[in-house]
N, C-alpha and C positions, 0 to 999 in steps of 0.2 A: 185036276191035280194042281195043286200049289205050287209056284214055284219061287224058290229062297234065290235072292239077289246075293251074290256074296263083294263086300266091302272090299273096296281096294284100301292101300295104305294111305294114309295121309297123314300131311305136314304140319296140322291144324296148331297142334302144341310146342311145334319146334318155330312154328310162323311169331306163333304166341310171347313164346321166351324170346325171341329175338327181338320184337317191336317193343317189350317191355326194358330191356336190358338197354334199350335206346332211349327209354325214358318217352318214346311218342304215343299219343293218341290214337285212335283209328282214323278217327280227322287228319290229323296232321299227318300223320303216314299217308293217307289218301290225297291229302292235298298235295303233297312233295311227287308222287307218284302223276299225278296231274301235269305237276310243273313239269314232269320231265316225260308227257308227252302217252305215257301209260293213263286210258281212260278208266279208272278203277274209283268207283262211289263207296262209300263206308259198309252200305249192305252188303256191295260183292265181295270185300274184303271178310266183313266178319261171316259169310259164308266160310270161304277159305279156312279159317281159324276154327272154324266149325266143323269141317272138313265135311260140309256139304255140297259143296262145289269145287271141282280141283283148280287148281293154281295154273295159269297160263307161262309156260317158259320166259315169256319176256315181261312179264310181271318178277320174276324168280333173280332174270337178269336185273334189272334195276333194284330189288331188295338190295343183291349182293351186293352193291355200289352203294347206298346206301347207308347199310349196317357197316361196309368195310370189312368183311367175312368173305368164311370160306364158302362153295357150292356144300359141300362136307358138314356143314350145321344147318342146314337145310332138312336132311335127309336122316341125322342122327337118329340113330334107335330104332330105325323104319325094317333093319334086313335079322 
């Protein structure tokens, strides 16, 4: 018997709009994310965007410092 994995939600497109709306790279996103101590390489990012690997809360947390945004566009559109 087959069994169907069912997909949770992800942030992939809201990760997406928000890094672009910054005007950053994956690079540069990844590198700022570095500096501040989050070890996060461009692959495990464009997973996340991907929404083939979920977002780590304290990855989520430095975004939000980042972009200067709410937890609230994070999450947009997801419920």
């Amino acid at each position: 018997m087959e069994q169907k994995i069912r997909r949770d939600l992800n942030m992939g497109d809201n990760l997406r709009r928000l890094r672009n709306a910054s005007g950053l790279s994956q690079e540069k996103l990844c590198a700022e994310l570095q500096r501040r101590g989050s070890d996060i390489g461009r692959t495990t990012y464009a997973k996340y965007e991907a929404g083939e690997l979920n977002i780590k809360v304290s990855v989520i947390v430095e975004l939000k410092k980042i972009y200067n945004c709410s937890y609230d566009e994070f999450f947009a559109g997801l419920d």
